[in-house]
C-alpha positions as CSV (number, residue, x, y, z in Angstrom):
1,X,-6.7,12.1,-44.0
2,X,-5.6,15.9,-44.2
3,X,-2.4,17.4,-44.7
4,X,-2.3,21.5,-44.3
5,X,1.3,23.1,-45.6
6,X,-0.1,26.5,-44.3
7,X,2.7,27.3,-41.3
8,X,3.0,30.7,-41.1
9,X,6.6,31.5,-39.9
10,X,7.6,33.8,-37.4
11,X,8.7,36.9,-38.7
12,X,10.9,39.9,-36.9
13,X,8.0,41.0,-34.2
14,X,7.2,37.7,-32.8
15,X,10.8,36.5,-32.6
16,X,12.0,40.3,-30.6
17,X,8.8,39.8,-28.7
18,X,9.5,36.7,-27.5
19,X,13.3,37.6,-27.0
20,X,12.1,40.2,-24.5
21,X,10.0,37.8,-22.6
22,X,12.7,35.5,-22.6
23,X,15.1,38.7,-21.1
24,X,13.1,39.7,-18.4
25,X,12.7,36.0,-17.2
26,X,16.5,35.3,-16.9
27,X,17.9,39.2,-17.0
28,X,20.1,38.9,-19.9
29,X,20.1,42.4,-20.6
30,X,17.8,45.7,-19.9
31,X,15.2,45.8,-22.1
32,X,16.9,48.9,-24.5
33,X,19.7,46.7,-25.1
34,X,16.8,44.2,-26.6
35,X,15.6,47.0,-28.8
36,X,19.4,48.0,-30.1
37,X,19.8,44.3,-31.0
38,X,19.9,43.4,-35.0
39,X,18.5,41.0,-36.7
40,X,20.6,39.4,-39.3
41,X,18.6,36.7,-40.9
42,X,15.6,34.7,-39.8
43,X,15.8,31.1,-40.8
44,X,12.3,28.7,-40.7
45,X,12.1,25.4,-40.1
46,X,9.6,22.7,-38.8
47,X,9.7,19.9,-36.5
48,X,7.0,17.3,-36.9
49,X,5.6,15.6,-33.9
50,X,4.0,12.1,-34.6
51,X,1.9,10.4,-32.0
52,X,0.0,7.1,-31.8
53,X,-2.1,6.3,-28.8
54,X,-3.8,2.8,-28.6
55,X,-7.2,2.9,-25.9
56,X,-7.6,-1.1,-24.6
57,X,-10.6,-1.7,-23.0
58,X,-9.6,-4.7,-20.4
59,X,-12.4,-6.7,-18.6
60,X,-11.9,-9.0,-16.1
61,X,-14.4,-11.2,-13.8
62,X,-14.3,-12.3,-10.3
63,X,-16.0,-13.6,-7.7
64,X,-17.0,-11.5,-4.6
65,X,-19.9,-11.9,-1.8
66,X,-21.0,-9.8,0.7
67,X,-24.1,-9.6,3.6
68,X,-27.3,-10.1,2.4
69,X,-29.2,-7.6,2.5
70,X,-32.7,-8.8,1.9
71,X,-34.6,-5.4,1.7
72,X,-32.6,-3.8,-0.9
73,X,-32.6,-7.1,-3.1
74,X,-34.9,-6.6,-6.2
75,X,-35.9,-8.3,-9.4
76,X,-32.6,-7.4,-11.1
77,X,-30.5,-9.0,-8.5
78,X,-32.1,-12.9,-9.3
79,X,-29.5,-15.2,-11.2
80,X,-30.2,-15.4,-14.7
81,X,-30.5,-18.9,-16.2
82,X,-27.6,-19.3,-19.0
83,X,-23.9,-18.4,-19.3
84,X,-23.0,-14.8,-18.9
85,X,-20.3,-13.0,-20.3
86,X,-19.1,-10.0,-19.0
87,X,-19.0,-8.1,-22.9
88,X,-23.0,-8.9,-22.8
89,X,-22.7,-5.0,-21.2
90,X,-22.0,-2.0,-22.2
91,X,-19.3,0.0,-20.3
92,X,-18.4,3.5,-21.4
93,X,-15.7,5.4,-20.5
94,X,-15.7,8.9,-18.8
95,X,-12.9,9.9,-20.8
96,X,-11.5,8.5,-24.1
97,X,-7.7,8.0,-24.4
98,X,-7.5,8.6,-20.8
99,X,-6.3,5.8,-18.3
100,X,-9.4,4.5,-15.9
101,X,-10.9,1.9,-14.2
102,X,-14.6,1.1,-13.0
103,X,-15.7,-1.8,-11.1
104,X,-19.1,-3.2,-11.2
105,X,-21.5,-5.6,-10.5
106,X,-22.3,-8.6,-13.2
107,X,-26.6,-7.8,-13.2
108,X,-28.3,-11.1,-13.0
109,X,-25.2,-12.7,-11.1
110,X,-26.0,-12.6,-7.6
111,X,-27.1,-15.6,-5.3
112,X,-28.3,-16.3,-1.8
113,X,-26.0,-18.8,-0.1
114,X,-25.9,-19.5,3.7
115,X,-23.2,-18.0,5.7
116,X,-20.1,-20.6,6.3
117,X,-18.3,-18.4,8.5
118,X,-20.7,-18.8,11.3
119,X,-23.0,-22.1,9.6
120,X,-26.1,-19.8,9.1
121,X,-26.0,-18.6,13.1
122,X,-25.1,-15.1,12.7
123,X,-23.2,-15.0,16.0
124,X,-19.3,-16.5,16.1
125,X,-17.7,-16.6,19.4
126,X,-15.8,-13.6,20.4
127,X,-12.2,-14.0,19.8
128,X,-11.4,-11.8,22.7
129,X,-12.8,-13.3,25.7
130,X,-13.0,-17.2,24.1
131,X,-16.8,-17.1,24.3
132,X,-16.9,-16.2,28.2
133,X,-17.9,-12.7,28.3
134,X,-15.1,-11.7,30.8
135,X,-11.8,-10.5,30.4
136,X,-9.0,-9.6,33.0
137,X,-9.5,-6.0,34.2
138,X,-6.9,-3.9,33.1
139,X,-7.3,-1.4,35.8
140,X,-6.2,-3.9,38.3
141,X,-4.3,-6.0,36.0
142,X,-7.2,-8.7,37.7
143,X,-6.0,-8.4,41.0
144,X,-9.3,-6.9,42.6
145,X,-7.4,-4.3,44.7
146,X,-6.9,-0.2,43.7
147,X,-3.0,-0.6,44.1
148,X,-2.7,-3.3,41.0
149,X,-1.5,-6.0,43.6
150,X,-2.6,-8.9,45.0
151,X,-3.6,-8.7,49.2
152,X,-1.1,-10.5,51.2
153,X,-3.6,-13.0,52.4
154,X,-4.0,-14.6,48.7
155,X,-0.5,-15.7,49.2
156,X,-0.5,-17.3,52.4
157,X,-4.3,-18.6,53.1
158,X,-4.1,-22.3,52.6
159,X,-7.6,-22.5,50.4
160,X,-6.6,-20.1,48.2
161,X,-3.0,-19.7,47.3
162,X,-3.1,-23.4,46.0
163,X,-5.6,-22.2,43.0
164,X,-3.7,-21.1,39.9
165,X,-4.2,-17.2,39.2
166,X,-3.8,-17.6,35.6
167,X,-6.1,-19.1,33.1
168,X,-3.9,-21.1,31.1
169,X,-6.5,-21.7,28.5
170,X,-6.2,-18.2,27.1
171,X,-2.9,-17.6,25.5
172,X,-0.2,-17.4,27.7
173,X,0.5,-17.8,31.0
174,X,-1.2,-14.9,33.2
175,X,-2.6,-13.5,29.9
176,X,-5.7,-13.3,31.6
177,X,-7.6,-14.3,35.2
178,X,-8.8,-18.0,35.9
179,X,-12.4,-17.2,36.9
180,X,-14.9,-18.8,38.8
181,X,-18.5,-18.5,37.1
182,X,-22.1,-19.4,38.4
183,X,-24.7,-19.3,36.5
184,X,-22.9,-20.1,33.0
185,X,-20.7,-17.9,30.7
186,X,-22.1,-14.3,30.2
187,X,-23.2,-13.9,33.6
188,X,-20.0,-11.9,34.6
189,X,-21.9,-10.2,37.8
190,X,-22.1,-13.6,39.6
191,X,-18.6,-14.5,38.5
192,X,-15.0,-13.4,40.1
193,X,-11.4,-13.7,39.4
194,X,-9.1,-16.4,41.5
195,X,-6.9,-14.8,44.0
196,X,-8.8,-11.7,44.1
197,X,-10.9,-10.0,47.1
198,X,-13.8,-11.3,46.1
199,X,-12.6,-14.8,46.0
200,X,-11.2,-14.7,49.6
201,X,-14.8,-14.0,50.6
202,X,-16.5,-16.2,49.1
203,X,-14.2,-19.5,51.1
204,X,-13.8,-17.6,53.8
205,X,-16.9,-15.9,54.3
206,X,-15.2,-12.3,55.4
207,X,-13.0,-9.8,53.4
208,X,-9.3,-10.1,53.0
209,X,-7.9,-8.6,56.9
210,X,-7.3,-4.7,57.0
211,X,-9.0,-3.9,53.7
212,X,-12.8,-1.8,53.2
213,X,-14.6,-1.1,49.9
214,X,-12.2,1.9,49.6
215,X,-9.5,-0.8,48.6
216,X,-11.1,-2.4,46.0
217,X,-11.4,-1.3,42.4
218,X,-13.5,0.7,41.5
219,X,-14.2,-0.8,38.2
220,X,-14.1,-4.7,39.0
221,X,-15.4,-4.0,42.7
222,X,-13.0,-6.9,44.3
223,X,-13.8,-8.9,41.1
224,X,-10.8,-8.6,39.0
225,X,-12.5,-9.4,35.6
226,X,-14.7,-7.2,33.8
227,X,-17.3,-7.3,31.0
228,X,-15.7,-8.2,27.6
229,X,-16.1,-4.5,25.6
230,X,-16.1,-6.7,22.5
231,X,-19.0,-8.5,23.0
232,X,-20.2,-6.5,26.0
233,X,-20.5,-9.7,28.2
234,X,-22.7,-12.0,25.8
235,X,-19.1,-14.0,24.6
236,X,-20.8,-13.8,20.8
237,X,-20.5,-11.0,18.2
238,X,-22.5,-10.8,14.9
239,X,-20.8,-12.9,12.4
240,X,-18.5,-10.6,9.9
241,X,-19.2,-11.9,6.9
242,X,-23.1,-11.8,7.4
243,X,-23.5,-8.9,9.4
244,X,-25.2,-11.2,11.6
245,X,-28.8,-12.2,9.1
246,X,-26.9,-15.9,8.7
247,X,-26.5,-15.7,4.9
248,X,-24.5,-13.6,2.0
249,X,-24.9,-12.6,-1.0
250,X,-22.5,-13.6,-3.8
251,X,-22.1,-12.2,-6.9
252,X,-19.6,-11.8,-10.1
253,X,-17.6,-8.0,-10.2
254,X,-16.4,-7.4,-13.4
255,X,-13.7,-4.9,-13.4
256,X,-12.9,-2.8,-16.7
257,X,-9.7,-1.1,-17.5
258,X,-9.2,1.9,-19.9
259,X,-5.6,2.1,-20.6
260,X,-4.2,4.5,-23.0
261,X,-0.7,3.3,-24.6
262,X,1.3,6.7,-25.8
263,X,4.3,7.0,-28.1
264,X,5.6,10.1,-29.6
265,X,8.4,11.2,-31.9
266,X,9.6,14.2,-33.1
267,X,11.8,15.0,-36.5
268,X,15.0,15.7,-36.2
269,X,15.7,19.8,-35.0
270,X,18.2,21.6,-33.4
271,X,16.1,22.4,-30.4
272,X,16.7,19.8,-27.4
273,X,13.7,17.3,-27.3
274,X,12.8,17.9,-24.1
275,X,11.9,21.5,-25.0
276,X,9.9,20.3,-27.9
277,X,7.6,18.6,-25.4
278,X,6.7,22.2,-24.0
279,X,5.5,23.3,-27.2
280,X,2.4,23.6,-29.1
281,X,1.9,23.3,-32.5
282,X,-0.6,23.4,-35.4
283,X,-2.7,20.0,-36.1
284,X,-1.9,18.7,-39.3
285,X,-3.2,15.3,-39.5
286,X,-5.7,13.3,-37.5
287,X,-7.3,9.6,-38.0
288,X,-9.1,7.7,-35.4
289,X,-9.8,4.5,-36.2
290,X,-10.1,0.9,-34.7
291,X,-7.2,0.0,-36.3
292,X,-5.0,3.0,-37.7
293,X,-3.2,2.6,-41.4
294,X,0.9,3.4,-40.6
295,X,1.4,7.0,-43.0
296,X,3.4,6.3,-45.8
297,X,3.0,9.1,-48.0
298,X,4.1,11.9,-46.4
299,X,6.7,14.0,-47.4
300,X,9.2,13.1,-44.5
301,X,10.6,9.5,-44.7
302,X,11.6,9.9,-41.2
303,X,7.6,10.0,-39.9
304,X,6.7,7.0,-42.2
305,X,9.3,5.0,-40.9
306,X,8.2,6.0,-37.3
307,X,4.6,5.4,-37.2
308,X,4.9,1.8,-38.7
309,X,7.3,1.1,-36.1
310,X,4.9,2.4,-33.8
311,X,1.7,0.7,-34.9
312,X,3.5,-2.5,-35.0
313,X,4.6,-1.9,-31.6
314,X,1.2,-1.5,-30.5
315,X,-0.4,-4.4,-31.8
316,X,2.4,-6.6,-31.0
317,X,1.6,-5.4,-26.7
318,X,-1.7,-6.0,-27.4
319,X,-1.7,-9.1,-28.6
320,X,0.9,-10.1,-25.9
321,X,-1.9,-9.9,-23.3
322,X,-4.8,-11.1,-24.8
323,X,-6.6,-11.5,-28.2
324,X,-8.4,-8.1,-29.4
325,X,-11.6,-6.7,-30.2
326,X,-13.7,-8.2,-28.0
327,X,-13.0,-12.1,-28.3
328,X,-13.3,-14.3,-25.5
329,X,-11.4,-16.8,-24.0
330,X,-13.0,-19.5,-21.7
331,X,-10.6,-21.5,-20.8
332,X,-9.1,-18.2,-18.8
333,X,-10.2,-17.9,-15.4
334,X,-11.2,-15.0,-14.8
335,X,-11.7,-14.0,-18.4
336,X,-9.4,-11.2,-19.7
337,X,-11.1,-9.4,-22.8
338,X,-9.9,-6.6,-24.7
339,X,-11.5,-4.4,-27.5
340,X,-9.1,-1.8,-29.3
341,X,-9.1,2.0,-30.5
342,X,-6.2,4.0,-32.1
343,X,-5.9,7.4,-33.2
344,X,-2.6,8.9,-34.5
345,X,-1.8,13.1,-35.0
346,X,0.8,15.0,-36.4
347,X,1.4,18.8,-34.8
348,X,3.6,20.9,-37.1
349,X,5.9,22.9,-34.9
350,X,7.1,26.0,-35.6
351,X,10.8,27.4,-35.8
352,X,12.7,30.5,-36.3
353,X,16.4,30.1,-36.0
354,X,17.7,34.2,-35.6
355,X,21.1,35.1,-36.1
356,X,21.6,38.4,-34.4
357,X,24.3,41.1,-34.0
358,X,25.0,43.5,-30.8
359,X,27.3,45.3,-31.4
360,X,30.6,43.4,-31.8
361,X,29.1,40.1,-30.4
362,X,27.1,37.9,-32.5
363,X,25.1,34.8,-31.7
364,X,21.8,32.5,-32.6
365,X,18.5,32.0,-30.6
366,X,15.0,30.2,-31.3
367,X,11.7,31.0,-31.3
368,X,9.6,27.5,-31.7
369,X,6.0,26.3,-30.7
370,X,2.6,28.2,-31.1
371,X,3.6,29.8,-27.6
372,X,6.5,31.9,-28.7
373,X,8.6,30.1,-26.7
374,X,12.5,31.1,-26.8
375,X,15.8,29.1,-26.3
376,X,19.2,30.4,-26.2
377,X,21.5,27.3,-27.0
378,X,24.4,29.5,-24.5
379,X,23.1,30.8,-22.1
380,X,25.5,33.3,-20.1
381,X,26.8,31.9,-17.1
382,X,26.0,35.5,-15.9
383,X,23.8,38.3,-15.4
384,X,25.3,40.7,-18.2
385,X,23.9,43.9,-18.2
386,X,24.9,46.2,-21.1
C-alpha cells in the first residue's frame, strides 16, 4: 500500500491554455479576448476517485452430444474412470477484470451412445413426403396439365371422377395428390397422381380427348407428383442428430464466466460527477488481492467509509450466488463454482477553481483531470463575441 501527496497543481499556463481550447470549441470569445482576460486567484483542490472491482470466475457443467465422428476421436476423448470436477482444469482468462465467457469441452468426458432419434439406423423418414418419395407438383398444383387445371374428362368419366384427388393422409384435405404407386415407395417414375393425365390413361388405355404431350407439364409429364427435393425420391434422410453413422457422441461442456463487478465513488467537488468520469487522474493507491482489506487510514473519512461499504457489498453478491473460492457444491445440478479476485485504486484528480476578471464582468471556471479539461459552470446561452 502506497500513498503519493505529490499533485502538482495547475498553475496560470495550463488553466489559460486550457481556457483557449475550451473557447475555440464553443466560441465564447476570439481568442485576443482570452489573452486580455485576468487571473484573479487560482484555487487547488482534489477529488479522490475510489474504485473496487471484484473478477468471479463462474463454472458451470452440462450435458451436450453431438455426431460421432469416429475419425477424429482420439485417446483424450475416452471416459475417464472416477468423478470429475469441472475445477480439475485450468481456465485462464484472455483479459483480467474484463467480462468474458469460454465454453469448452470436459477432456475425458465423452462417450459413444447409439443414436435414439433414429434407433441406431441413420435414416428417419422424411417429414415432407411421409416416407413416399413424392410430393404434389407445385407447377401444376398436381393436376398433370400446363394450365394448373384438371382436364374436363377427370370430372365426368365414370372410373375416375369417383377416386378422391386428395390424399387425406397428408395433412389436410388437398394438401397433397393421392397417388397410385407400383413397384413400392421411392419408385416415383412408375407412380402417378389420381385425377391426372396419366391416370386417365392408364383405365382407359388412351389420353384424356383433345390433349397432346404439349398439354402436359413439363415437369410432372401428365403425372402430377414429383420427386420429393428433400429426400430426392428415397422417402429417408440421414438422421439429424447422427449425421447419419447411427451413433453420437456425448460429452460434459463446462462453460466459464469472467465477470467483473465495478463500483466507483468520487469525493465530494464542485465539478458535476458526470464530468469527473471524463477525467484522468494520477494513481495514488493500488492493491490486488484475493480478498481486498477496506482503507481505513487514509486521510479522507469519506473514502474509508466508501470502500467498506463497497467491499461489503461485494462479498455479500458473491456469496448470494454461490460459495467462493473454488468450493464445490454437489448437490447442485449443474454445479455452479466460483473463485474470487479484487483489486481496489484510488486516482487523485486534479483541480483549479479560477476566478477571473474581463473587464467589468467577473466569473469562475475549472480546469480538472490530467487532460486539462475545462468547465464553465454558466455557460452563455450565446455566442458573445467581444
Amino acid at each position: 500500500m502506497q500513498y503519493f501527496d505529490d499533485i502538482i497543481p495547475f498553475g496560470e499556463f495550463e488553466c489559460r491554455e486550457a481556457l483557449e481550447r475550451e473557447v475555440k470549441r464553443h466560441r465564447y470569445w476570439k481568442s485576443k479576448t482570452v489573452k486580455k482576460m485576468n487571473f484573479d486567484r487560482i484555487e487547488t483542490s482534489t477529488s479522490i476517485q475510489y474504485i473496487l472491482e471484484s473478477f468471479t470466475e463462474a463454472r458451470s457443467t452440462s450435458e451436450a452430444s453431438e455426431a460421432a465422428n469416429f475419425a477424429a476421436m482420439n485417446e483424450a476423448s475416452c471416459s475417464m474412470s472416477g468423478h470429475l470436477s469441472p475445477w480439475d482444469f485450468e481456465v485462464m482468462p484472455n483479459q483480467l477484470f474484463v467480462d468474458q465467457v469460454r465454453v469448452f469441452e470436459m477432456p475425458g468426458s465423452s462417450q459413444i451412445n447409439p443414436c435414439s432419434a433414429c434407433s441406431s439406423e441413420g435414416t428417419i423418414h422424411c417429414f415432407h413426403c411421409r416416407g413416399y418419395g413424392t410430393d404434389k407438383c407445385s407447377f401444376c398444383r398436381g393436376t398433370g396439365m400446363k394450365s394448373g387445371v384438371a382436364h374436363p374428362a377427370v370430372y365426368t368419366h365414370p372410373m375416375i371422377a369417383t377416386f378422391p384427388h386428395a390424399d387425406l393422409s397428408r395433412g389436410y384435405a388437398s394438401s397433397s395428390t393421392a397417388t397410385v404407386r407400383h413397384g413400392g415407395s421411392g419408385s416415383g417414375s412408375s407412380s402417378y397422381g389420381i385425377g391426372t393425365p396419366m391416370h386417365f390413361m392408364s383405365k382407359t388405355g388412351v389420353p384424356p380427348p383433345g390433349i397432346g404431350t404439349h398439354d402436359l407439364c413439363y415437369m410432372c409429364h401428365g403425372r402430377g407428383i414429383k420427386e420429393c427435393h428433400h429426400c430426392k425420391g428415397g422417402g429417408k434422410k440421414p438422421c439429424t442428430s447422427c449425421a447419419g453413422t447411427g451413433s453420437v457422441r456425448s460429452y460434459t461442456r463446462i462453460k466459464v464466466y469472467f465477470k467483473n463487478e465495478r463500483s466507483e465513488h468520487y469525493t465530494e467537488s464542485e465539478i458535476p460527477e458526470k464530468l469527473l468520469l471524463q477525467a484522468d487522474g494520477k494513481r495514488i493507491f493500488e492493491e490486488e488481492q484475493d480478498y481486498v482489506i477496506p482503507i481505513s487510514r487514509y486521510s479522507d473519512e469519506d473514502v474509508n467509509k466508501m470502500s467498506k461499504l463497497f467491499c461489503a457489498q461485494h462479498l455479500q453478491k458473491c456469496m448470494g450466488v454461490c460459495r467462493v473460492i473454488r468450493v464445490t457444491i454437489p448437490s447442485a445440478k449443474p454445479y455452479i463454482i466460483i473463485n474470487f479476485q479484487q483489486r481496489h485504486y484510488m486516482n487523485a484528480i486534479p483541480i483549479s477553481k479560477v476566478h477571473y476578471s474581463l473587464g467589468n464582468e467577473k466569473g469562475i471556471f475549472y480546469v480538472y483531470g490530467t487532460q486539462k479539461l475545462c468547465f464553465f459552470p454558466n455557460f452563455p446561452s450565446k455566442c458573445v463575441i467581444l
